[in-house]
N, CA and C atoms as a LAMMPS dump frame, in Angstrom:
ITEM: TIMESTEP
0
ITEM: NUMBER OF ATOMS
309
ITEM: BOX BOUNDS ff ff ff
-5.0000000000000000e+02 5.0000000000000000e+02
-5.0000000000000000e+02 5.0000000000000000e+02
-5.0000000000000000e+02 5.0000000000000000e+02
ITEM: ATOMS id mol type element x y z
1 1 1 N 234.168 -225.74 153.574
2 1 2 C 232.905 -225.977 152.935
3 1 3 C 232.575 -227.477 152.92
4 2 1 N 233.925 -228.369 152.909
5 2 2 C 233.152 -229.83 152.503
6 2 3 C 233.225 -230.373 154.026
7 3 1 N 233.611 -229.805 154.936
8 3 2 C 233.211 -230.08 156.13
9 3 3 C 231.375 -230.07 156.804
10 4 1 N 231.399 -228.561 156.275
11 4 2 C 229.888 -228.482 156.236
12 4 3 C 229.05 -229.015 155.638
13 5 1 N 229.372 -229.597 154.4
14 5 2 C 228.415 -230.17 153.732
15 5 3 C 228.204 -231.75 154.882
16 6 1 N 229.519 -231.941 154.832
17 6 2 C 229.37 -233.396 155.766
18 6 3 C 228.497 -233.568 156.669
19 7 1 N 228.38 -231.899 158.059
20 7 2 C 227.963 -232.029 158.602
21 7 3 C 225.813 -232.466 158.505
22 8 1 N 225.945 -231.082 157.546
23 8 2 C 225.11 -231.214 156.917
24 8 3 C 224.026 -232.948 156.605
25 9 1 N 224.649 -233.389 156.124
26 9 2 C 224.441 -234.524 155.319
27 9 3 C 224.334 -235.584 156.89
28 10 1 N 225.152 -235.445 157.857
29 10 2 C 225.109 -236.291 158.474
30 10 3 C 223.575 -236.213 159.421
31 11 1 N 223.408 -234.56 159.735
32 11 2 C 222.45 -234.392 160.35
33 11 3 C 220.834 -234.761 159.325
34 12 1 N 221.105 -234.534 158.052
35 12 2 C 219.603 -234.854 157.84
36 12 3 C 219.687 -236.696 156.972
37 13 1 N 220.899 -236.951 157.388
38 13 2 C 220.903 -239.368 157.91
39 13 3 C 220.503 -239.002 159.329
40 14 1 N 220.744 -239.051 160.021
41 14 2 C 220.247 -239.554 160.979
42 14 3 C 218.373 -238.662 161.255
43 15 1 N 217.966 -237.992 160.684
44 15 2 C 216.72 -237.277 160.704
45 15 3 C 216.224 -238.252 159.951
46 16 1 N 216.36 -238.614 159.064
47 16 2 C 215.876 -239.5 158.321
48 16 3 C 215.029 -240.554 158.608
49 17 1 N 216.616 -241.391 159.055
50 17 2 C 216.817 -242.362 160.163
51 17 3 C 215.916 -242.469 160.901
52 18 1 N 215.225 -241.551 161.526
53 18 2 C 214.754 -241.221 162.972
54 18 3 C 213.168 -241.047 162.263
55 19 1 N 212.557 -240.683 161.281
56 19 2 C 211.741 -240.285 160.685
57 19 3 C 210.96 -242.02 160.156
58 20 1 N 212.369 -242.791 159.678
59 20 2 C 211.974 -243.844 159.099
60 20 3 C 211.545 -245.512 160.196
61 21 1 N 212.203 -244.81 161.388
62 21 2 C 212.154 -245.74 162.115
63 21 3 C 210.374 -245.566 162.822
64 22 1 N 209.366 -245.43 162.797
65 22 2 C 208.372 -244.582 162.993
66 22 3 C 207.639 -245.67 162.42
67 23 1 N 207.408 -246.2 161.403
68 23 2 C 206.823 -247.097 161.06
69 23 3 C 206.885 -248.744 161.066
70 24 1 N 205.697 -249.269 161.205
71 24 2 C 206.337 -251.175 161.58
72 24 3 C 207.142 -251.205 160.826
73 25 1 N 206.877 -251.263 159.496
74 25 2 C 208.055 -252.342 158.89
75 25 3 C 209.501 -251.449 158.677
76 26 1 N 209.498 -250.207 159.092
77 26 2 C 210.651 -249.732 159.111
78 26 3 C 211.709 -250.362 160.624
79 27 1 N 210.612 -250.517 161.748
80 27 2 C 211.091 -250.865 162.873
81 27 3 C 211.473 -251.776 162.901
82 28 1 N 211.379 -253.257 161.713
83 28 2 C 211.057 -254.208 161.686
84 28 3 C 212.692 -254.915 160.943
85 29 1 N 212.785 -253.585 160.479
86 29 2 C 214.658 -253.591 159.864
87 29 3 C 215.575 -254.283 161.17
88 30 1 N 215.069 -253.835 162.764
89 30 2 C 216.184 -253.686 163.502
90 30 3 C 216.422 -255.479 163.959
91 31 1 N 217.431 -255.602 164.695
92 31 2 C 217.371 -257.192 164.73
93 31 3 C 215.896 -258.415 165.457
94 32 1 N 215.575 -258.824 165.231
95 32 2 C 214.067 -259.202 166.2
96 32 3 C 214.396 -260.309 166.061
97 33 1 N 213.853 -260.851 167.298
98 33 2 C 213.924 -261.984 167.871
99 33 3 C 213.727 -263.348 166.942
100 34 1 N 212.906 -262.752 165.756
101 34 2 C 212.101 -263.909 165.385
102 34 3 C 212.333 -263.395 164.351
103 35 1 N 212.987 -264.271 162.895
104 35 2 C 212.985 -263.976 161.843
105 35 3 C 211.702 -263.962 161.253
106 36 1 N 210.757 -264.978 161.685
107 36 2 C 209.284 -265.172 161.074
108 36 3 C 208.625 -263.655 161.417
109 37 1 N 208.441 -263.181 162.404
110 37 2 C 208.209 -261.788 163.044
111 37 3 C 208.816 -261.029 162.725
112 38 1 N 208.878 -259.748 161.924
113 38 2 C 209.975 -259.028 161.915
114 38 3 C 209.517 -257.219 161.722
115 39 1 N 208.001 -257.31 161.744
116 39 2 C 207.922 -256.105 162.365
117 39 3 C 207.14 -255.588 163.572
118 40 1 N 207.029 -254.548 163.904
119 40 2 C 206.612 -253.926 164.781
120 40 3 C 204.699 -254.502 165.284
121 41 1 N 204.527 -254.879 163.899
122 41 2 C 203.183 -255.581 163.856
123 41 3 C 203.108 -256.721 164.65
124 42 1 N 204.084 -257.34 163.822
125 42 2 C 204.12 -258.925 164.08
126 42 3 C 204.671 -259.518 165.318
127 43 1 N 206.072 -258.503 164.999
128 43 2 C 207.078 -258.691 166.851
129 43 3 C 206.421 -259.483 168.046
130 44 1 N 205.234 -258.931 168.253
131 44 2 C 204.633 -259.382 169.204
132 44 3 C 203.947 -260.94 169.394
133 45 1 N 203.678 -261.165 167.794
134 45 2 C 203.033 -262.489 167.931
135 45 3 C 204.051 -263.637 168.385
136 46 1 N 205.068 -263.364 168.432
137 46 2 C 206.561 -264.391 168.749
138 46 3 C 205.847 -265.569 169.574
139 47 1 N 205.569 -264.804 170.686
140 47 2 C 205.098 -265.792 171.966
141 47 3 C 203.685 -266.137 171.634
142 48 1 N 202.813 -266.187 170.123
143 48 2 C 201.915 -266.4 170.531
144 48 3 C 201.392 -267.819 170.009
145 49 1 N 201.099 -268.656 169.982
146 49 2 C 200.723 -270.407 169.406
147 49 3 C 199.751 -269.818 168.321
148 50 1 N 199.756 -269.814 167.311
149 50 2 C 199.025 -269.481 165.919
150 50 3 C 198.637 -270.708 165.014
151 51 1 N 197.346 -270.694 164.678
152 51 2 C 196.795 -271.755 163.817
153 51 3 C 198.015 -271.457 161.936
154 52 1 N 198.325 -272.671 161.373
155 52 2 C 198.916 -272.23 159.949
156 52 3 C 198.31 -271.427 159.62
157 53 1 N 196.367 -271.415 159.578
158 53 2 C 195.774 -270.44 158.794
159 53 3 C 195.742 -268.831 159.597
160 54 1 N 196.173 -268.875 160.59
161 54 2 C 196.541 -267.542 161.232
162 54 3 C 197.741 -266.804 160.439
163 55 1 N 198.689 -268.152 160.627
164 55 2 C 200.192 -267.547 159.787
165 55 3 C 200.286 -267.301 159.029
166 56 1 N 199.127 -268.11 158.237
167 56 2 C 198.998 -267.331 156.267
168 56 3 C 198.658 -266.09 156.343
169 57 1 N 197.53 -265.875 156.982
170 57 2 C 196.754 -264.642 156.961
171 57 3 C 197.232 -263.416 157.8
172 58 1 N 198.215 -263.496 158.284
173 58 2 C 198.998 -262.29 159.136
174 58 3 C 200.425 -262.373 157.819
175 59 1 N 200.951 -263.312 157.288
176 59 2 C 201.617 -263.101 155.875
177 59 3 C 201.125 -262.11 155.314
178 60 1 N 199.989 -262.448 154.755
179 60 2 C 198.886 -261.62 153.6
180 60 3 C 199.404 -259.967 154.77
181 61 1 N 198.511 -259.71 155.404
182 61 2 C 198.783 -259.18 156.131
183 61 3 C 199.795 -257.777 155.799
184 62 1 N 200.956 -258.184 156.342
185 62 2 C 201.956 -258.037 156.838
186 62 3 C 202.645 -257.469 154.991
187 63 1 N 202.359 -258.58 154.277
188 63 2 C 202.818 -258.225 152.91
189 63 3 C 201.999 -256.652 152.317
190 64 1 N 200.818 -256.803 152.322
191 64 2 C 200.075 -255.536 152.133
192 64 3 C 200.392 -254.113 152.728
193 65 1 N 201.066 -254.42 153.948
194 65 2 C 201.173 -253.493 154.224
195 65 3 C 202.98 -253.19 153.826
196 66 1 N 204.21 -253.798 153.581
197 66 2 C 205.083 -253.658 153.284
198 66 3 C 204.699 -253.174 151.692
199 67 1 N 203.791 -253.611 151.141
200 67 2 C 203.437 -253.166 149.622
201 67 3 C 202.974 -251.846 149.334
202 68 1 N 202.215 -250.776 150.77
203 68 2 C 201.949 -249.698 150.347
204 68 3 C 202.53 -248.882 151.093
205 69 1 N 203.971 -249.233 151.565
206 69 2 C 204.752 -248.071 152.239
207 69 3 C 205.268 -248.506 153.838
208 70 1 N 204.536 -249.245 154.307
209 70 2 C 204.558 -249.304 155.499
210 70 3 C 204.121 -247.612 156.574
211 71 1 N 203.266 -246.715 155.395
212 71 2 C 202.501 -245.544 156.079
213 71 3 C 202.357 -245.851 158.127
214 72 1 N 202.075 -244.788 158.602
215 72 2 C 201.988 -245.308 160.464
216 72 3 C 199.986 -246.165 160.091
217 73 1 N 199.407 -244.841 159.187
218 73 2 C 197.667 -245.616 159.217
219 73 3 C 197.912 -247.001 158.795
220 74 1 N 198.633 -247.504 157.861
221 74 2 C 198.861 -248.846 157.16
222 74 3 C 198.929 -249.62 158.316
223 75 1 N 199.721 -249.253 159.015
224 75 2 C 200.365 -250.08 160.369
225 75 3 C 199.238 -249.809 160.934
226 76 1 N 198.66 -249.257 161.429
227 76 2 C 197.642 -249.23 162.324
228 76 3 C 197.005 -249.941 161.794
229 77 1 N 196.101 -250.309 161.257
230 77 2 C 195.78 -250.878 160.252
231 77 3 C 195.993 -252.553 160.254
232 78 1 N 197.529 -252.875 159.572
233 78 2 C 197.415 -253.854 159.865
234 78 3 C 197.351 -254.574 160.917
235 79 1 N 197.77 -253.909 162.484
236 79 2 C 197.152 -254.021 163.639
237 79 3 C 196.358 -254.772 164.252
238 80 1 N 195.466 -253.886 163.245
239 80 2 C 193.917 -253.983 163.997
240 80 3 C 193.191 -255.277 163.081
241 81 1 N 193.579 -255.576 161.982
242 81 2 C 193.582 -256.958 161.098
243 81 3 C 194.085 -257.893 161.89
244 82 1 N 195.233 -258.061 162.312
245 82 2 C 195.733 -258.536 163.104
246 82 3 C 194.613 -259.33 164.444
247 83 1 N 194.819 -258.157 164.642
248 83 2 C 193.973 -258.577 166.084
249 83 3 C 192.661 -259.608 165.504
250 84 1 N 192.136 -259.081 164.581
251 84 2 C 191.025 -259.424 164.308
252 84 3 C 190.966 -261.158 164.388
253 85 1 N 192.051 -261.564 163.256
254 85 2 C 192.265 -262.494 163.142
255 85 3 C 192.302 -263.666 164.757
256 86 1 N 192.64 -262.777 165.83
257 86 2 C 193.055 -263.594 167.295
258 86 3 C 192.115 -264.018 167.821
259 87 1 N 192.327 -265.178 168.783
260 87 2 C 191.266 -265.283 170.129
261 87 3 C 191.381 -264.103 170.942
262 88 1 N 190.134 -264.481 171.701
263 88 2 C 190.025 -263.442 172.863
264 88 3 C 191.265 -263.68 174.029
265 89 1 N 192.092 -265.072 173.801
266 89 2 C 193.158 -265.456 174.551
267 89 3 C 194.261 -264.422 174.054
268 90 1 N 194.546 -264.387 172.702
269 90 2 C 195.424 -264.056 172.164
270 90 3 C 196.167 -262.766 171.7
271 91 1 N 194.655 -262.128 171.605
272 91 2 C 194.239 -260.593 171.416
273 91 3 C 194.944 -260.143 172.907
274 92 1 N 194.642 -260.374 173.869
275 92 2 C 195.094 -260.154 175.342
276 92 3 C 196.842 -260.047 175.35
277 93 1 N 197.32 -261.443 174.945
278 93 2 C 198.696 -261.267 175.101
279 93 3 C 199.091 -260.403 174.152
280 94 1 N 198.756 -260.612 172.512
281 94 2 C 199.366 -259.202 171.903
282 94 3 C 199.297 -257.758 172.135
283 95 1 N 198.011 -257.629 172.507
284 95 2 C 197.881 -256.099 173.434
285 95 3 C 199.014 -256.104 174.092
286 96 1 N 199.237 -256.598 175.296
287 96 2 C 200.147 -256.19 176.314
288 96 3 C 201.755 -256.4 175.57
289 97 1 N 201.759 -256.855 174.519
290 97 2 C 203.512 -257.091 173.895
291 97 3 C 203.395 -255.827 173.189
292 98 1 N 202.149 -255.152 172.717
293 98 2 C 202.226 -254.036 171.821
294 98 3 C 202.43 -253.099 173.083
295 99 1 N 201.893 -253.267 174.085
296 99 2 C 201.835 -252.057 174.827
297 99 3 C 203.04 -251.618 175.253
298 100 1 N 204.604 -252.855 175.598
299 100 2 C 206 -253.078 175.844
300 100 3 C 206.263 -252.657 174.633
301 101 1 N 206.292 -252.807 173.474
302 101 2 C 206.778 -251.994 172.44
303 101 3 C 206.824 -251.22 172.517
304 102 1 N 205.541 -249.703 172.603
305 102 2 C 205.564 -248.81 172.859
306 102 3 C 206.013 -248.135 173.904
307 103 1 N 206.191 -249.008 174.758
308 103 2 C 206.626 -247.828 176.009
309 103 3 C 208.367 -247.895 176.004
């Protein structure tokens, strides 16, 4: 029986696991390149030259959305804030780092 339970238990950690990794800032747990960057949102801006007032405002950002769950809409979401915030230079390179994320 306490074998099974183990098994049990092990299969719905790693479901979990697998459930939790799904969202930026859950993704954002794993090691990244860039301590300043650290989720799935942000990851991408690594390579990108950002005004301070960019960096504040992808903070803000980034905090809001760690504040209501890190939900997938949240993330989407902060995303698309994200972007907002970019040049038309910049918007370009994060697209294509989001698009390497995903695939």
């Amino acid at each position: 029986m306490k074998k099974f339970a183990l098994i049990v238990t092990l299969i719905l950690g790693a479901s979990v696991a697998s459930w939790a990794g799904s969202a930026c800032c859950a993704a954002g747990k794993s090691k990244a390149k860039s301590k300043t960057y650290d989720t799935a949102c942000t990851r991408p801006l690594a390579s990108i030259q950002l005004t301070e007032e960019q960096k504040a405002k992808i903070a803000e950002i980034e905090a809001a959305c760690k504040a209501q769950g890190c939900s997938k809409e949240m993330c989407e979401k902060s995303r698309s804030q994200i972007r907002e915030l970019l040049t038309a230079e910049q918007r370009g390179v994060y697209d294509e780092q989001l698009s390497k994320i995903a695939n």
